[in-house]
ROPA-936297 format. One record per residue (C-alpha): x, z, y; residue in three letters. Coordinates in steps of 0.05 Angstrom, whole numbers, plus 32768, in hexadecimal, padded with zeros to 4 digits. Layout:
BEGIN
XZYALA
...
! end
This chain:
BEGIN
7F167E697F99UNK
7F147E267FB5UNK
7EFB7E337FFAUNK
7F237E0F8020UNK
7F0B7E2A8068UNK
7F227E758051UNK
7F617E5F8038UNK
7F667E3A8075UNK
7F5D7E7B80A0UNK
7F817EA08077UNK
7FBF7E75807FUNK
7FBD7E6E80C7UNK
7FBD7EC180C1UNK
7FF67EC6809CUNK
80167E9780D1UNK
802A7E668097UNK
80297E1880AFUNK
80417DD5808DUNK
80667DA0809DUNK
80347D6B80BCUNK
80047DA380B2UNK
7FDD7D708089UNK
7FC57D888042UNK
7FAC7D4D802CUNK
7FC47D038009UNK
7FBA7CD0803FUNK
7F807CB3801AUNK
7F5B7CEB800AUNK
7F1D7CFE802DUNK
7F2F7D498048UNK
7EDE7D558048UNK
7EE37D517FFEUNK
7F0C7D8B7FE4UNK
7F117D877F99UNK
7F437DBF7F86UNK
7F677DEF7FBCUNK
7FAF7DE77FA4UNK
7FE67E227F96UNK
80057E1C7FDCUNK
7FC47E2E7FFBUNK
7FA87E627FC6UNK
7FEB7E897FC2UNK
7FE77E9C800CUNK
7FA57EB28016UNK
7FA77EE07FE2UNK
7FF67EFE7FF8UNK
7FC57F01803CUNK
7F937F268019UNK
7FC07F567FF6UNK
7FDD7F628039UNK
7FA97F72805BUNK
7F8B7F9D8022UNK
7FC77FC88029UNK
7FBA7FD78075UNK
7F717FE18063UNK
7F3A80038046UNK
7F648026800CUNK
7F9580328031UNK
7F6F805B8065UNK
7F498081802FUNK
7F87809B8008UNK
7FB180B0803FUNK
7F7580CE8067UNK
7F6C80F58028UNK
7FB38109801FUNK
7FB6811B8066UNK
7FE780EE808DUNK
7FA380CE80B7UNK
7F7180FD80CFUNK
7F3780DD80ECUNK
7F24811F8122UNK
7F1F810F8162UNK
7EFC810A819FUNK
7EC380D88174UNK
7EA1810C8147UNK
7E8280FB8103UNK
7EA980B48104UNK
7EC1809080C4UNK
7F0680A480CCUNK
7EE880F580C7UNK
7EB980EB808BUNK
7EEB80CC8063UNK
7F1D810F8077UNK
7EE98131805EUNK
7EE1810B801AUNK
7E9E80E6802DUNK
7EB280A18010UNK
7E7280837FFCUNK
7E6C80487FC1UNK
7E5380157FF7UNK
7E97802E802BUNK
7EBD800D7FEFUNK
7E917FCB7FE0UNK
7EBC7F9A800AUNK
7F0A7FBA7FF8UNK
7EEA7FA57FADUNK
7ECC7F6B7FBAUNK
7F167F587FDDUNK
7F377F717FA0UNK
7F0F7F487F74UNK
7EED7F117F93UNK
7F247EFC7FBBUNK
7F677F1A7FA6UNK
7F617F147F54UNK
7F397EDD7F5BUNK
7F6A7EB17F84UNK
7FA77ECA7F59UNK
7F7B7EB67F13UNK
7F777E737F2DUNK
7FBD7E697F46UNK
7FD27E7E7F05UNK
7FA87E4B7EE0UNK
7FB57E0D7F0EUNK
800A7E257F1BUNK
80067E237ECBUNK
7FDE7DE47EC6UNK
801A7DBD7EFCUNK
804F7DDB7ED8UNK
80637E0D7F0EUNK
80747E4A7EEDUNK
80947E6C7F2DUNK
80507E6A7F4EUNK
80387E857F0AUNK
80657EC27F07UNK
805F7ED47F4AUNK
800B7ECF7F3EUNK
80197EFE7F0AUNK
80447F2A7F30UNK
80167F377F65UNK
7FD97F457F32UNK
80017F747F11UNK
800A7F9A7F53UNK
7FBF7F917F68UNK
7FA67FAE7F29UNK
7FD77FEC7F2AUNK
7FB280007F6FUNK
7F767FF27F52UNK
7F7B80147F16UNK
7F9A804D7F3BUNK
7F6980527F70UNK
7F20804E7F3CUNK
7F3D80567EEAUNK
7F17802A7EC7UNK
7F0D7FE87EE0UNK
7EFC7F977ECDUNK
7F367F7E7EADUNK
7F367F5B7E6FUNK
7EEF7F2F7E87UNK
7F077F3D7ED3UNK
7F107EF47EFCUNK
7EED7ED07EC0UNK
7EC57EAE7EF1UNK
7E847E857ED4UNK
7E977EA17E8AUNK
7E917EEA7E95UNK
7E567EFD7ECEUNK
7E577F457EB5UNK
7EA57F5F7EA1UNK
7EB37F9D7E79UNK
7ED57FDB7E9BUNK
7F127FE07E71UNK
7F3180287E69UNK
7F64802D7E9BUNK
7F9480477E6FUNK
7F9280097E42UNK
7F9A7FD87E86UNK
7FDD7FFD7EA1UNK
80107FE67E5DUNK
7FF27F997E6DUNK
80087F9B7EB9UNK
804C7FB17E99UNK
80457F6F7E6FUNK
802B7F427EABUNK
806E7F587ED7UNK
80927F4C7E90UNK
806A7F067E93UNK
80777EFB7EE0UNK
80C27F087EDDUNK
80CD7ED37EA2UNK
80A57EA27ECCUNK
80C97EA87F0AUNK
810D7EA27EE4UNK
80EF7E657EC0UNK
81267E297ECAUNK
80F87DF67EE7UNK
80BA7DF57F14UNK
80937DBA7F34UNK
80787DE37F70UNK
80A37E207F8BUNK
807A7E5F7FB1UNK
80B37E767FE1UNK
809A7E5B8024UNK
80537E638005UNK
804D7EB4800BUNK
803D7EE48035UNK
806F7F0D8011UNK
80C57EF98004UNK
80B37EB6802FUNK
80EF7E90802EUNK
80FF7E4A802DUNK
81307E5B7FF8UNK
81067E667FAFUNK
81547E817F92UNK
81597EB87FC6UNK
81077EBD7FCAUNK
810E7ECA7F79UNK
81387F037F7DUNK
81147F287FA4UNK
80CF7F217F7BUNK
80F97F337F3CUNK
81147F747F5FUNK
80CD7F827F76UNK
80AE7F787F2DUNK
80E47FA77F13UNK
80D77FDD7F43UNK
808A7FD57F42UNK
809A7FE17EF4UNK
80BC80247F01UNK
807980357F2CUNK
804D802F7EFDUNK
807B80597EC4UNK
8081808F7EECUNK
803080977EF6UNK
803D80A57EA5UNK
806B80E47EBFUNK
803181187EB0UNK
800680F47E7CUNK
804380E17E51UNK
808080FA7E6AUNK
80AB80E67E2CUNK
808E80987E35UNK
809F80937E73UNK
80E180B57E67UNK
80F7807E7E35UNK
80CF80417E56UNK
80F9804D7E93UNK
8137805D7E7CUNK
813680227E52UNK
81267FF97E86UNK
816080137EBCUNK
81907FFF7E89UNK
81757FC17E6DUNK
81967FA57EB1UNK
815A7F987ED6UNK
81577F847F23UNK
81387FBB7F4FUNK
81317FBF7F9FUNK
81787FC27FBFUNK
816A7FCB8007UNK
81317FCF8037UNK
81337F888040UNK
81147F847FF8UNK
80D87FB3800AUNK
809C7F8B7FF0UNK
80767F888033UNK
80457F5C8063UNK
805A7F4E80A9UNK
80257F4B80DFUNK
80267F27811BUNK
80277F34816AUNK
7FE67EFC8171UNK
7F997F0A816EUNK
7F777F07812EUNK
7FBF7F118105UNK
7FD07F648118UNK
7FD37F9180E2UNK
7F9A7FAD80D9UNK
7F9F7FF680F5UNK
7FBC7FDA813DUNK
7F747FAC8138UNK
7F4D7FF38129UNK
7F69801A8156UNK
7F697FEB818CUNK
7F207FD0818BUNK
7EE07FF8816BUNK
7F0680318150UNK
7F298050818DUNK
7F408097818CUNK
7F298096813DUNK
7F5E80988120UNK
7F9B80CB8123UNK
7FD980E280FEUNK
7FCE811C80D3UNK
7FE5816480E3UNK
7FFE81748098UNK
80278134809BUNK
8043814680EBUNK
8050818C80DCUNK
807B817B80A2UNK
80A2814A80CCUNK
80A581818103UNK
80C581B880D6UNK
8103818780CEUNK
80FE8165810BUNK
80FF812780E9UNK
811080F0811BUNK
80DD80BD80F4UNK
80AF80DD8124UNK
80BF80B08162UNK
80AD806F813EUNK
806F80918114UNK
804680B8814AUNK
804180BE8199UNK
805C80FF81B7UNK
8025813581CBUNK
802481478205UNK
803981028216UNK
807E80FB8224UNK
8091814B8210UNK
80B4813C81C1UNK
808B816881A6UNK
8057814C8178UNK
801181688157UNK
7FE681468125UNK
7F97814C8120UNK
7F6C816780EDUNK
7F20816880D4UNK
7F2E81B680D5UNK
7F3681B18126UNK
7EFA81D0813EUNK
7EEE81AB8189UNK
7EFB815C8182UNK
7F28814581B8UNK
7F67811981C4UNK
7F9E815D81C7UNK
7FC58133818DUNK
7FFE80FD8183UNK
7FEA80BD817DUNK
8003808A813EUNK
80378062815CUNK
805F8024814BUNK
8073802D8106UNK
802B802580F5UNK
800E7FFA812EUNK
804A7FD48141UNK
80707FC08184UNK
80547FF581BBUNK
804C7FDB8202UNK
805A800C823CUNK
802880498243UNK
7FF4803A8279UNK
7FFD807C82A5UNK
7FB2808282BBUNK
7F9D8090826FUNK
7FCC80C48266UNK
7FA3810B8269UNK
7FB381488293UNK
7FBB816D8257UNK
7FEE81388240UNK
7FC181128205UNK
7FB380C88210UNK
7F8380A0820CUNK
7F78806F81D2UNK
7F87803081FCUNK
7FC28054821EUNK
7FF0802981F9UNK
7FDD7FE181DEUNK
80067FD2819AUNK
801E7F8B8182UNK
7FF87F9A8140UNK
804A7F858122UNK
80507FB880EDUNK
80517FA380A4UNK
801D7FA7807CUNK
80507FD9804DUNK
80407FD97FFAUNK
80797FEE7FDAUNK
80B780047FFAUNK
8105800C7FE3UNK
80FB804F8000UNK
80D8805B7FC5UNK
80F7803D7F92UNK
8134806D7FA8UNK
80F680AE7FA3UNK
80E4808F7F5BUNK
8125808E7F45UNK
813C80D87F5DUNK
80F380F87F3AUNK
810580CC7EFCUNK
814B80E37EFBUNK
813C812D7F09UNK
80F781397EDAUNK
810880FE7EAAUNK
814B80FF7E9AUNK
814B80B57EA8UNK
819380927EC0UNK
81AD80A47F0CUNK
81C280D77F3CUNK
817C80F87F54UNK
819F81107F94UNK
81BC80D77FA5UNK
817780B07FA1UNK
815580DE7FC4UNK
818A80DE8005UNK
818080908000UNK
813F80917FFFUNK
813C80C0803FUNK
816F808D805DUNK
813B8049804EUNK
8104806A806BUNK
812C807680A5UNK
8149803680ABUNK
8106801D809FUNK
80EA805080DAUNK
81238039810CUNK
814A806F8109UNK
818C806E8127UNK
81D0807B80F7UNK
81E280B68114UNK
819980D88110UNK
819B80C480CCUNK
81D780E580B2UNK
81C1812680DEUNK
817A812C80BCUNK
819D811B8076UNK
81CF8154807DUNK
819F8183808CUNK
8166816B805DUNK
8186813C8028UNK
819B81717FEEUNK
8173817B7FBBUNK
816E81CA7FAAUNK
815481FE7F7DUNK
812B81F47F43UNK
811581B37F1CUNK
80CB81BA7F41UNK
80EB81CE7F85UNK
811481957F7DUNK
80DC816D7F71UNK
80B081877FAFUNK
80E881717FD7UNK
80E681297FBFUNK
809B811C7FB9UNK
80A0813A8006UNK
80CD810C8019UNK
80AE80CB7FF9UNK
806880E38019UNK
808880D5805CUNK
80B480998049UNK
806F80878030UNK
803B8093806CUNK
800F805C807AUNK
8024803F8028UNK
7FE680388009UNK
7FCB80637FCCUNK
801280727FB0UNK
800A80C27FD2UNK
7FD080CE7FBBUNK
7FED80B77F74UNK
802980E67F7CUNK
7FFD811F7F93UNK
7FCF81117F55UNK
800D81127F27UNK
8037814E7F46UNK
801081747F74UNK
803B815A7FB1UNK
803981647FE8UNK
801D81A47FE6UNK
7FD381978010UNK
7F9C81C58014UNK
7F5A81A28004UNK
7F2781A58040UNK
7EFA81DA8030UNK
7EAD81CD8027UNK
7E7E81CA8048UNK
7EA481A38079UNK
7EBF81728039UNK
7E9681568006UNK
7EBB81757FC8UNK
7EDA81BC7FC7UNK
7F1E819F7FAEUNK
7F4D81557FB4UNK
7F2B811C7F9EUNK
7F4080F07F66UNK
7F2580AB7F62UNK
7EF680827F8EUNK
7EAE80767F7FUNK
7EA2802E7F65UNK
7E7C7FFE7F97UNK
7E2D80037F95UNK
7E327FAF7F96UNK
7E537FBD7F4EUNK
7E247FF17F3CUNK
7DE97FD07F46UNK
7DFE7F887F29UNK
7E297F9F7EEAUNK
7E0A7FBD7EB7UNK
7E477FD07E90UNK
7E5A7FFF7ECAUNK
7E49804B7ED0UNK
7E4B806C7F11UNK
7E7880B47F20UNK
7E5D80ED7F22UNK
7E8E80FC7F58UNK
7ECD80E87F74UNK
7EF181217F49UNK
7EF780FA7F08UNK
7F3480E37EF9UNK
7F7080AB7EE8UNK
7F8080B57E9FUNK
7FCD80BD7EC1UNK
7FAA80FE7EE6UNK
7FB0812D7EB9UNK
7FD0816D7EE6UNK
7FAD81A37EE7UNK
! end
């Protein structure tokens, strides 16, 4: 936690500098680090989170909820055994080992040493951001370190708490975070510290991490939808009308920018465009859905195939003869697209992987006001919880377009002809799970959460032999570097157990 050279990289990653760019008092010796201070530990674990959400878990929920598809013209990659549910317990050692050693870790000492200085903004946005770590943790494995997690020297081998027991405390960290931020006075303020709301301004900074913490909130009481659908009925209800501040626009979507430099692309445009190349492809479930409506999001999420044409086709495992015959993920994903380089483009109109060169631009993209507007419609249409479902669903269609580029006038088209909600309470429903899985592509976990809870999207498991399991998967495996150094931790049995929110049948 004090390692000054990582926080060091990690800063110059998240294209944060200081004025001077000198972290030291003139007299001290900077080869004698004593304690790495809350304007250096606060980025490099926003960094962390960031990248995290571009990452590993990103890639493994969304290849198994089909919006990736690793098929392609590199058979049996790493991309195609995780479409086909072969996610091992050492594929997931380092996403944990980020989670924990770095991510938790950083934010358990920023909130010790921000309340130590008396800077209680740092301290509720530490809290924020753990809360928020630990829901896509829980959410991705159930039971977990919690209570004896980030004890550091005190605790060398923490419990696995029951997940259900961990989910009402990230309710009270937000509660925690919130007061903190709104606390009157604060030696240090985070604003220009993070990765995430920078501003120079903590007032206008504040705001937006109180809107987040509200909506994460809603998140994480509408997992309860199937488990305890009266809870989550009253918890949310209660807390629309206490007042609280939730997302307002897409300028509030909690969210890591990238930049156009070596070394600080999102992760996917680094992927694609070194050892991974034609590994890695939008999935056909996800492209035929857009198809059916003609859904102008297209443009900005995939490449046309054949090149140029506007048509589009997505790959899949189930494809028999690997090739390149399929779109391409495009900007929204990989960021600013240069010009297509002619001599890569195929006589049967595919492209080659290095056809285009990306900026690596696009955020790093955790929680969106998209879906706020998606939570809101299910909660008002299954919960009975305050709000107009239809009208949160048509602006939830309209943030994910504004978010996808989407002209005004493409918009209004696509919402006239798609934007009612119709038929029964579960059609209705289908319709807005549908809607936040594509307002949600490249999100991590959160559609393999709302497939979990509802059933939606409707996908059809890969069938065995060609996947590991005969049905979706549920939950990762724990790491084998956990497994084999903690002895209060018990391996799955397979990647079918479940969440205690998973409760569908």
């Amino acid at each position: 936690m004090k390692k000054y050279k990582y926080i060091c990289i990690a800063l110059l990653c998240a294209g944060i500098t200081f004025p001077s760019c000198s972290f030291y008092d003139v007299n001290e010796d900077p080869n004698n680090i004593t304690e790495a201070r809350v304007t250096e530990i606060l980025p490099s674990a926003t960094v962390n989170i960031g990248f995290m959400g571009a990452s590993d878990l990103m890639r493994y929920s969304n290849l198994i909820m089909q919006q990736f598809s690793g098929h392609g013209p590199v058979a049996n990659n790493t991309f195609t055994n995780y479409e086909r549910y072969f996610i091992t317990d050492s594929d997931v050692n380092n996403n944990w080992n980020n989670i924990y050693a770095d991510i938790l870790a950083d934010l358990e000492q920023l909130i010790i040493i921000s309340t130590e200085n008396g800077s209680p903004h740092y301290t509720g946005v530490a809290r924020i951001l753990k809360a928020y770590t630990y829901q896509v943790t829980v959410d991705a494995w159930g039971d977990v370190p919690f209570s004896e997690a980030t004890q550091f020297g005190a605790v060398l081998y923490p419990k696995y708490d029951d997940d259900a027991t961990i989910y009402p405390k990230l309710i009270e960290l937000l509660d925690q975070g919130i007061a903190d931020i709104n606390a009157p006075a604060s030696v240090l303020e985070p604003a220009a510290s993070s990765t995430f709301y920078p501003n120079s301004d903590w007032a206008a900074s504040k705001v937006q991490w109180e809107r987040f913490a509200n909506t994460l909130k809603l998140r994480i009481l509408l997992h309860y939808s199937e488990v305890d659908p009266a809870f989550a009925s009253q918890q949310i209800t209660d807390l629309i009308n206490s007042g609280a501040a939730f997302m307002q626009s897409t300028d509030d979507n909690f969210q890591m920018m990238f930049l156009n430099q070596p070394q600080r692309q999102n992760p996917i445009a680094s992927i694609e465009g070194g050892q991974f190349k034609n590994q890695f492809f939008p999935n056909r479930f996800i492209v035929d859905i857009m198809n059916e409506s003609e859904d102008p999001r297209r443009s900005s999420f995939f490449v046309t195939f054949p090149y140029n044409s506007g048509s589009y086709k997505g790959s899949t495992i189930l494809d028999v003869d690997p090739s390149t015959q399929y779109s391409r993920l495009h900007s929204y994903i990989k960021g600013t697209p240069s010009a297509v380089n002619p001599e890569m483009i195929n006589q049967d109109g595919s492209i080659e992987g290095a056809a285009i060169t990306y900026g690596g631009d696009a955020p790093s993209r955790l929680l969106l006001y998209s879906e706020y507007n998606f939570i809101r419609a299910e909660a008002a249409l299954r919960l009975g919880a305050p709000g107009d479902a239809g009208a949160f669903f048509q602006e939830g269609i309209r943030a994910s377009m504004k978010d996808a580029g989407v002209s005004e006038a493409e918009v209004t088209a696509y919402i006239d002809a798609n934007g009612t909600l119709a038929g029964s309470e579960e059609e209705m429903l289908e319709q807005i799970i549908n809607q936040k899985f594509i307002a949600n592509f490249g999100v991590m976990m959160e559609p393999w959460t709302d497939w979990r809870r509802t059933g939606y999207p409707a996908i059809t498991p890969i069938p065995k032999p060609l996947a590991i399991y005969d049905e979706i998967p549920r939950s990762l495996f724990y790491p084998v570097s956990e497994v084999t150094s903690n002895p209060n931790i018990n391996q799955k049995t397979s990647m079918l157990e479940r969440v205690f929110w998973d409760t569908r049948q």
